[in-house]
C-alpha positions in Angstrom: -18.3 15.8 -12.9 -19.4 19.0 -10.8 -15.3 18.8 -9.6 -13.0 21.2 -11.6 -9.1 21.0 -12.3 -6.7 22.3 -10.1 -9.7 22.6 -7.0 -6.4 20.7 -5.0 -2.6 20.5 -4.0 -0.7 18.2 -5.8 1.9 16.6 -3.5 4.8 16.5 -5.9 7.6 14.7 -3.9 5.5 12.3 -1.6 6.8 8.8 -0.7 5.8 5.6 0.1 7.3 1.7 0.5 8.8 0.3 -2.6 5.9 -2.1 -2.7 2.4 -2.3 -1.5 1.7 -4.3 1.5 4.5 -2.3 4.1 3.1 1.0 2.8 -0.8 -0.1 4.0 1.0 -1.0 6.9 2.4 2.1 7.8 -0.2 4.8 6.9 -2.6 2.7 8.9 -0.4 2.5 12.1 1.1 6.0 11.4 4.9 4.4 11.1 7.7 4.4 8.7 7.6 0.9 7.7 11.4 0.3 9.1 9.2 0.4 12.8 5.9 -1.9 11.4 6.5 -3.9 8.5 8.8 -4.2 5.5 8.2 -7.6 4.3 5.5 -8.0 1.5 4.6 -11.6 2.7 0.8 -12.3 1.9 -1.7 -12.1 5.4 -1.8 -16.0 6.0 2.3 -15.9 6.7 2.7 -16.1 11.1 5.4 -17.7 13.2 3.9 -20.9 13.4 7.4 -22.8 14.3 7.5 -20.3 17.2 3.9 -19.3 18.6 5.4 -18.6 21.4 8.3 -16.4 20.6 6.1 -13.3 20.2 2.6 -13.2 20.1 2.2 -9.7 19.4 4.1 -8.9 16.2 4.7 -12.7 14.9 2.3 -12.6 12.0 2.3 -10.6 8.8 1.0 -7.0 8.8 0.8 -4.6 11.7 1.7 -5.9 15.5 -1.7 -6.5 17.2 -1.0 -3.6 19.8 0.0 -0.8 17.2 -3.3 1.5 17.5 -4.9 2.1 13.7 -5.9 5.0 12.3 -9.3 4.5 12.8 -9.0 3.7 16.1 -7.6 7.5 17.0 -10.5 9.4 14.6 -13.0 7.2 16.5 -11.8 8.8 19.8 -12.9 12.2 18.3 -16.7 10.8 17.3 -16.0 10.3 13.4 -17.5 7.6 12.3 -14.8 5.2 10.3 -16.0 2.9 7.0 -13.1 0.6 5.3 -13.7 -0.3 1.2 -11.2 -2.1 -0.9 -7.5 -4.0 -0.2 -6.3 -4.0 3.2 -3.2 -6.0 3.3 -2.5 -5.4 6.7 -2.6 -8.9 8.1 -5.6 -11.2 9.0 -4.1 -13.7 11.3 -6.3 -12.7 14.4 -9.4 -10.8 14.6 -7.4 -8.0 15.9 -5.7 -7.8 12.4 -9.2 -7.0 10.3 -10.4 -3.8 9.5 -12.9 -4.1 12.3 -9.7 -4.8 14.7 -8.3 -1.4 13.9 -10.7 0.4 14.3 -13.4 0.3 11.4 -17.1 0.8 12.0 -17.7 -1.2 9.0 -15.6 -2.9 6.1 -15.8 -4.4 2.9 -12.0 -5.6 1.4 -10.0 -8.3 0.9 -7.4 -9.8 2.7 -4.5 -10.5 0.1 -2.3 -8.3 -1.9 -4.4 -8.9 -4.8 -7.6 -11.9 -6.0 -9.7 -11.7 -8.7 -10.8 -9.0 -10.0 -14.2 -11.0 -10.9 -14.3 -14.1 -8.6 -12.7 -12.5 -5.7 -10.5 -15.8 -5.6 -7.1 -15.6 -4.6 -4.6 -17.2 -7.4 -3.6 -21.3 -6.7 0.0 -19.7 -7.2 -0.1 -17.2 -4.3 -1.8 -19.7 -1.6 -0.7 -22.9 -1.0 -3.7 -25.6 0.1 -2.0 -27.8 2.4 -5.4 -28.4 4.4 -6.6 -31.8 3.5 -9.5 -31.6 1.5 -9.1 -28.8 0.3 -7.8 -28.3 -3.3 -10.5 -25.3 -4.6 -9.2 -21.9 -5.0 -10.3 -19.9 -1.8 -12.6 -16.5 -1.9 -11.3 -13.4 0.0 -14.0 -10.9 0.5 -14.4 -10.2 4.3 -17.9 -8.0 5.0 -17.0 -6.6 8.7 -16.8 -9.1 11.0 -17.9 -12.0 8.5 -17.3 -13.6 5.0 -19.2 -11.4 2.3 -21.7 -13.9 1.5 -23.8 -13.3 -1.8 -21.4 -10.4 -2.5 -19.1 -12.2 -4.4 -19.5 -13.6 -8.3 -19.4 -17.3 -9.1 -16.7 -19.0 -10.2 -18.1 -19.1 -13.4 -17.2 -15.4 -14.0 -13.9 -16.2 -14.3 -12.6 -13.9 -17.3 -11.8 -16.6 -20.0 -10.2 -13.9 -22.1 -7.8 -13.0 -19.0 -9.0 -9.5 -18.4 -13.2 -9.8 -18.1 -15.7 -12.6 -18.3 -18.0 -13.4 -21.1 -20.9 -15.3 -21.9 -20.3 -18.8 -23.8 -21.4 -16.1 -27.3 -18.4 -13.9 -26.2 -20.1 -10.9 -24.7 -19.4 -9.6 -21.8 -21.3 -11.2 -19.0 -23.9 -8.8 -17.5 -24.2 -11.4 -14.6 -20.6 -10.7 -13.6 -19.7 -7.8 -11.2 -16.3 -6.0 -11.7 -15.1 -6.3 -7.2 -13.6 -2.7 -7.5 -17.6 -1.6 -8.5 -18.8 -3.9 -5.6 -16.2 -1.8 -3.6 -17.4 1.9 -4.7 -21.0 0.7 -4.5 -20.1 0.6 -0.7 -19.0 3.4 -0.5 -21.3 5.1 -2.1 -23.9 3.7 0.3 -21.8 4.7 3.0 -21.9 8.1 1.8 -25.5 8.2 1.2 -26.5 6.5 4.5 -24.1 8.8 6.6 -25.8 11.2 9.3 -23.8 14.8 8.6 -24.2 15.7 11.6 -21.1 13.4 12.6 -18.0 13.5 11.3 -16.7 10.9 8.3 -13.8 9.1 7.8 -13.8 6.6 5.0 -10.4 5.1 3.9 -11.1 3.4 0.4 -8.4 1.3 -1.1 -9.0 0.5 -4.8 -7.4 -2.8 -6.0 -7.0 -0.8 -9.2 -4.1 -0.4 -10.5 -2.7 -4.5 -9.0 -2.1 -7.7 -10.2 -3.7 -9.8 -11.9 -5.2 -6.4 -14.0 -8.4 -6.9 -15.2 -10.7 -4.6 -16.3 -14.2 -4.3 -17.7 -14.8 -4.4 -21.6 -16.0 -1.2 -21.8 -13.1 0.7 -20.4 -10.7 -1.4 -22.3 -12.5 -0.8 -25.4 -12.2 2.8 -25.0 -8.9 2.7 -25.4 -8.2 0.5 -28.2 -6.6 2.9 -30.3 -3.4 2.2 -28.0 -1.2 -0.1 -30.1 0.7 -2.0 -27.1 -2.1 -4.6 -25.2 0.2 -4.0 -22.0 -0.3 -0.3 -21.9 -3.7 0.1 -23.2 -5.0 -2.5 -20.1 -3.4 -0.2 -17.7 -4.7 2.9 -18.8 -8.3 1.8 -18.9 -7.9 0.7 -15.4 -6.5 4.1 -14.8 -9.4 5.8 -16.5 -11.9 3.5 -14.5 -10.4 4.5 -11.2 -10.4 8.3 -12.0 -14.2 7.9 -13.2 -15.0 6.2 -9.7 -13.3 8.9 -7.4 -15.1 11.2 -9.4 -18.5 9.8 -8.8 -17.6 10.2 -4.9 -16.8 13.6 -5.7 -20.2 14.3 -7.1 -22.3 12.2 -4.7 -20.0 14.4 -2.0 -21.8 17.7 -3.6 -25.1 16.4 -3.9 -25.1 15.7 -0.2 -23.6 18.6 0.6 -21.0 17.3 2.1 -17.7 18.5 -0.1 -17.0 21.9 1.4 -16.5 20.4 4.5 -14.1 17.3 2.9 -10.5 16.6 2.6 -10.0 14.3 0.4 -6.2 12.4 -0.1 -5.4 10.6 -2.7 -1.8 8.6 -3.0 -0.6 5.3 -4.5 1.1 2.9 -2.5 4.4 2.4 -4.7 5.8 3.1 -7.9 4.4 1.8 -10.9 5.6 -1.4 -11.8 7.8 -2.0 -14.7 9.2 -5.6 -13.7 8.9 -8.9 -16.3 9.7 -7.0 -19.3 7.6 -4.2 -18.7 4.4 -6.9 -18.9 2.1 -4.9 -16.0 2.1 -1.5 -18.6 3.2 0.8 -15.5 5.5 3.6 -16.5 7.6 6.0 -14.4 9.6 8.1 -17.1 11.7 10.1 -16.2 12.3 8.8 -12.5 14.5 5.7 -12.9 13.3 2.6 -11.5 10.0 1.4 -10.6 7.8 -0.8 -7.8 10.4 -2.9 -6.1 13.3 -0.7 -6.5 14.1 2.5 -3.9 15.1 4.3 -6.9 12.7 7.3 -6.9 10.5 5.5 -9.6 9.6 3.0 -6.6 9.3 5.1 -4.1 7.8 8.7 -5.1 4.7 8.4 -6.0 1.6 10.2 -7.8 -0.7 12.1 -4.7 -3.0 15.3 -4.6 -5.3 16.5 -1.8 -8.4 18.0 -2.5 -12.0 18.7 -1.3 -13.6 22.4 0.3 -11.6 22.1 3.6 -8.4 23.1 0.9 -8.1 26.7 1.6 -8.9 28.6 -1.6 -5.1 30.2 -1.9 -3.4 26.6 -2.2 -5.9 25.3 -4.4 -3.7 24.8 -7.9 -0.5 24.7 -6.3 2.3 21.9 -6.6 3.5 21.1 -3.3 7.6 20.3 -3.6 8.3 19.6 0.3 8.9 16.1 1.4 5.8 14.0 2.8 5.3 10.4 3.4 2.4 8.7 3.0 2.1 7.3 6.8 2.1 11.1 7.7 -1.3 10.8 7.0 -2.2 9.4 10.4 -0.9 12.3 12.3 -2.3 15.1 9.9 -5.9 13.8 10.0 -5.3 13.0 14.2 -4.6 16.9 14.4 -7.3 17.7 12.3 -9.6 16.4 14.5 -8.0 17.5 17.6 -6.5 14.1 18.9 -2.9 13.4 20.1 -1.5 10.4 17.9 1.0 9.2 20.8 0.2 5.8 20.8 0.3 4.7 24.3 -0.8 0.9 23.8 2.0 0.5 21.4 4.5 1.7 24.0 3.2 -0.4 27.2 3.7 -3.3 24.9 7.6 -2.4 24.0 6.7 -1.6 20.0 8.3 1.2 18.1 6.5 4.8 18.4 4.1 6.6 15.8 6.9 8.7 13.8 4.1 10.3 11.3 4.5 14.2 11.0 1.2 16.6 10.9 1.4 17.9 7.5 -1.8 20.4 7.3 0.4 23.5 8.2 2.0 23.1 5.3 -1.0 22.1 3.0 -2.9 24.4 4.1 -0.1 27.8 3.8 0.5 28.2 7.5 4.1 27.6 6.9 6.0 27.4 4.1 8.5 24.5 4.5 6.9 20.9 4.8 7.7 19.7 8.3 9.1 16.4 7.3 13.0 17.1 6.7 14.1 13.4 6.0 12.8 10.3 5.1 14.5 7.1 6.1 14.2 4.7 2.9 13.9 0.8 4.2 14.8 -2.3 3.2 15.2 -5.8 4.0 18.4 -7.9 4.1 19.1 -11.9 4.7 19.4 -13.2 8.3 22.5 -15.5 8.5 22.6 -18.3 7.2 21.3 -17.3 4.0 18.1 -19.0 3.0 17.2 -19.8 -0.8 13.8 -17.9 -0.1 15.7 -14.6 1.8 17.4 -13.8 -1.8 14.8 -12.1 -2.9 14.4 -8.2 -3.7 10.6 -8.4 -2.7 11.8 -9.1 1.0 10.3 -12.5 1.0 11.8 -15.2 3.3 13.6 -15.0 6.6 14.9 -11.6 6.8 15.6 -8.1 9.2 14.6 -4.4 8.2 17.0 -2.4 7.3 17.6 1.3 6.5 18.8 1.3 2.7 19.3 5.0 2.3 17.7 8.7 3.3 16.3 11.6 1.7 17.3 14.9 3.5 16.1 18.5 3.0 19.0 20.7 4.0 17.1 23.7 3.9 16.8 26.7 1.0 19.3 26.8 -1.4 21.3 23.6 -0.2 19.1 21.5 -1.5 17.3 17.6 -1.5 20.3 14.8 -0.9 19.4 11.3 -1.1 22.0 8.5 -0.6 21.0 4.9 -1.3 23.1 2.2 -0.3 23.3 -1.2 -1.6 22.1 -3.3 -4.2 18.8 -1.8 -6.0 16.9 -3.6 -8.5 15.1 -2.1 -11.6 17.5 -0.1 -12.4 17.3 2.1 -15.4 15.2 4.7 -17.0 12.1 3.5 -19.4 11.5 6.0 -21.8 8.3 8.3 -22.1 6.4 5.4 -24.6 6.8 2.3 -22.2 6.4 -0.5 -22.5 6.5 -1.0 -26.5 7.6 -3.5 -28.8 11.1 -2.7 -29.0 11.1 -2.6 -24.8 14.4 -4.5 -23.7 12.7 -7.5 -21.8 15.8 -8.2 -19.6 16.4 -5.1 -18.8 13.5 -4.9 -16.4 13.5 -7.8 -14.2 14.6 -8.1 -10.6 18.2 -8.8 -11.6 19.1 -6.2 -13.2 21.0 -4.6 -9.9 23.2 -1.5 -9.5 25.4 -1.4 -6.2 25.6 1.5 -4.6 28.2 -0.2 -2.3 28.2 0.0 1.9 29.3 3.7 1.1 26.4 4.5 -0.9 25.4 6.3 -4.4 24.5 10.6 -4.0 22.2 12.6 -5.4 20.7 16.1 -5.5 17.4 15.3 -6.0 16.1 18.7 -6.5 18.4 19.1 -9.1 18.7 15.2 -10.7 15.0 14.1 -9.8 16.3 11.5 -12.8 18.9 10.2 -10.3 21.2 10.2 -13.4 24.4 12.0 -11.7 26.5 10.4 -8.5 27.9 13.0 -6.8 29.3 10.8 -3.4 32.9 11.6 -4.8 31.8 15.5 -5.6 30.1 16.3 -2.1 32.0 13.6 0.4 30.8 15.8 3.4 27.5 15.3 2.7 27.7 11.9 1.6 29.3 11.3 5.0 27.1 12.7 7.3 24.3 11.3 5.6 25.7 7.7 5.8 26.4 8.0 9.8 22.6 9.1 10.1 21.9 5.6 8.0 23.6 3.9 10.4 22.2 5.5 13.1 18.6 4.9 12.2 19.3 1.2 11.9 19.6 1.1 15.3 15.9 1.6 15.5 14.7 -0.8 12.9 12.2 -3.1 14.3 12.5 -7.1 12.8 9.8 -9.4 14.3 10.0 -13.2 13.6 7.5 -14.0 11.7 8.8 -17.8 10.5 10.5 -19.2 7.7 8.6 -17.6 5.3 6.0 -18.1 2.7 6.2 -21.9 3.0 4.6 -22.0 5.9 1.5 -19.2 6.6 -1.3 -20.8 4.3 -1.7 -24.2 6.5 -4.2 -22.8 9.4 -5.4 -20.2 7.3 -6.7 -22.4 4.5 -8.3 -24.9 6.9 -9.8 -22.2 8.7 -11.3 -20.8 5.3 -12.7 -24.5 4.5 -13.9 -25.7 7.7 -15.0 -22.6 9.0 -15.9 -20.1 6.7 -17.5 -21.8 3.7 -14.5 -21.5 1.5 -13.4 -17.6 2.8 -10.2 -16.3 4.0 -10.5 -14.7 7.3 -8.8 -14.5 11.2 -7.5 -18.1 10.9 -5.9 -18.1 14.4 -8.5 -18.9 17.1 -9.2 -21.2 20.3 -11.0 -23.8 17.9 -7.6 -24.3 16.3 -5.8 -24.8 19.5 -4.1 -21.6 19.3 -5.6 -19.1 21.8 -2.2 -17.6 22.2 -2.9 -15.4 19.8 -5.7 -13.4 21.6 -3.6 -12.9 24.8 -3.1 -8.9 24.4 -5.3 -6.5 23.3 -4.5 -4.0 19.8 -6.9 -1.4 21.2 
């Protein structure tokens, strides 16, 4: 790699959703996910009981009228490429990359599909279209399905993490998606006039369910002992050696000095069913699912030659969010965020904060002072599917707890209220043979009670010391700004649940795609409700 270490900033107390889906959500509509989306349902989930009762936020993902990021660099002449998950709804054509913003997109639809057949998992959809009983593709190629760019069913990895031939090689035939994905955008890279400016947001399906990885990167690392952890750390070594192939093809075209690059996951790592997915988040407690800190902070770095040379090697300790992105790169290209079609249609206001003073040295302190950290809770009466710490089912947002930055020397507070899952602290060799399977699954629950748990953070990063009883001023003040803030949630209806989202959009994939997910909600389906407002 031409790159060298420490060439960047890493962002040592950024913050995300617990879990994926409300996180894509938010950095591309520029919101805390308590104003777009806090539910993890999968893309295919709308109001369907109710078309009627809001056709602008009643399907999973972002409201139609919520202006993406795209959208706002496109205003200032950058051209905008998608690559990878998106996760951000799919329901109407207004959902897709393309929708938002995108000039052109590669992805998929779902939280997660095959890593090798781009099929989405029998479990996670449910065919109720008659007829229709194969397992359906999402790969989505701009406005269309990604036709020839997907594998066969046959590459189906037999031994549960690649393909092989019927002698037990590894099938040459068989392309791992997240390659088809980088070989994007490295074409976009290539193919892009430098004369105008680039935005490419690429979302890896590395590191996700159902991890699978190619043989040679898991080979690499057979001298790990545990099969859990040494799949997860060849996916994290084939991710790494992919951003760094960007990073040199971003030299060779001399494109680099004039780059910012941000890199950030989406959640904590997860550490749920007995530690099975090899994630570890030692010595945060918690992990993916949980708004301990292990679900919520999360690993991020900027980089590229737009860094100025005095904060390249620094760590970053000021609070940032990672749907603060969408106002940072708005200023940098000299664009007002204010979304104005979100607020003709009645929908909660862009609340991301311009980091790039701080990044870049203009100011010391990071802008963002507090985080609101949300949640979901039941709707009354209580539904079997609502009790569920994912925030599946029938449920309204809700503020769980804050991080506040009081200023020097008073330090980071965060109060968490409620019941949090995942609780514990896993050790720095995770997961291992002697790993306490039932400690790490979803009901494993500490309550913080209505009056919440306290911690100095930038003292106890661990979260190991409640000090609510120890510092009841701040414990109070912090709860009344809790309650305050839930007075701004936002809680669309978007139906029952799970149960009953995968209807129109499998018969649409059938009939009218040739066995691909995509926009399912159209006026061949009876249901041109859906394309009454514009999201643009």
């Amino acid at each position: 790699m031409v790159a060298q270490l420490k060439e960047g900033i890493e962002l040592d107390n950024m913050h995300a959703f617990k879990f994926c889906g409300p996180s894509r959500s938010a950095i591309q509509s520029g919101r805390n996910p308590i104003h777009v989306n806090v539910q993890n349902y999968q893309p295919t989930v709308w109001a369907s009981d109710e078309p009627q009762r809001d056709p602008i936020s009643g399907y999973a993902g972002i409201p139609r009228n919520m202006t993406g990021l795209a959208t706002v660099l496109r205003r200032a002449g950058y051209a905008t490429h998608f690559a990878g998950k998106w996760d951000c709804g799919m329901a109407t054509r207004e959902h897709t990359p393309k929708g938002r913003g995108y000039d052109s997109s590669l992805f998929y639809y779902h939280h997660d599909n095959d890593y090798w057949t781009s099929r989405v998992r029998a479990s996670d959809v449910q065919q109720n279209c008659p007829n229709t009983t194969h397992e359906l593709v999402d790969l989505w190629d701009g406005d269309a399905p990604a036709l020839g760019l997907n594998n066969s069913a046959l590459c189906a990895p037999s031994n549960g993490v690649y393909p092989v031939t019927p002698a037990g090689q590894p099938d040459p035939n068989c392309k791992y998606e997240d390659a088809i994905f980088l070989q994007r955008v490295h074409q976009t890279i290539r193919a892009h006039d430098i004369q105008r400016p680039l935005f490419i947001f690429w979302a890896l399906h590395a590191i996700h369910t159902p991890l699978q990885v190619p043989q040679p990167s898991l080979k690499r690392f057979g001298f790990v002992n545990d099969s859990r952890r040494r799949k997860y750390a060849a996916m994290v070594s084939w991710l790494d050696e992919a951003v760094g192939s960007c990073i040199d093809l971003l030299h060779e075209r001399s494109m680099y000095d004039d780059t910012l690059i941000l890199f950030s996951s989406d959640n904590g790592g997860p550490v749920y069913n007995g530690g099975n997915p090899g994630a570890n988040n030692w010595p945060l407690r918690g992990g993916k699912a949980s708004n301990w800190q292990g679900g919520i902070r999360v690993n991020a770095w900027v980089s590229g030659g737009a860094v100025p040379s005095a904060m390249r090697g620094k760590k970053l300790s000021g609070l940032g969010a990672v749907w603060d992105a969408y106002a940072t790169f708005a200023a940098l290209a000299g664009i007002d965020p204010t979304d104005h079609a979100a607020a003709a249609a009645g929908l909660p206001p862009v609340d991301s904060l311009n980091l790039w003073p701080y990044w870049s040295g203009q100011v010391e302190a990071s802008p963002r002072q507090q985080l609101a950290i949300g949640s979901t809770t039941c709707q009354q009466p209580v539904e079997p599917a609502c009790i569920n710490s994912w925030g599946w089912g029938d449920v309204l947002t809700v503020v769980q707890g804050l991080i506040a930055d009081m200023g020097p020397g008073k330090g980071v507070w965060k109060l968490l209220t409620g019941r949090n899952p995942m609780n514990g602290w896993q050790g720095p060799l995770f997961p291992n043979a002697s790993t306490n399977s039932s400690l790490w699954r979803f009901n494993n629950i500490y309550d913080c009670g209505e009056e919440g748990c306290l911690f100095r953070l930038d003292e106890d990063p661990t979260e190991q010391s409640d000090l609510r009883l120890a510092q009841p001023e701040i414990a109070a003040a912090m709860l009344a700004e809790v309650r305050t803030l839930n007075q701004t949630t936002f809680s669309p209806y978007r139906g029952p649940g799970e149960q009953n989202g995968d209807v129109a959009a499998a018969c649409k994939a059938a009939r009218g795609y040739g066995g691909f997910f995509g926009p399912f909600l159209t006026d061949d389906l009876g249901l041109s409700h859906a394309s009454s407002s514009s999201s643009r």
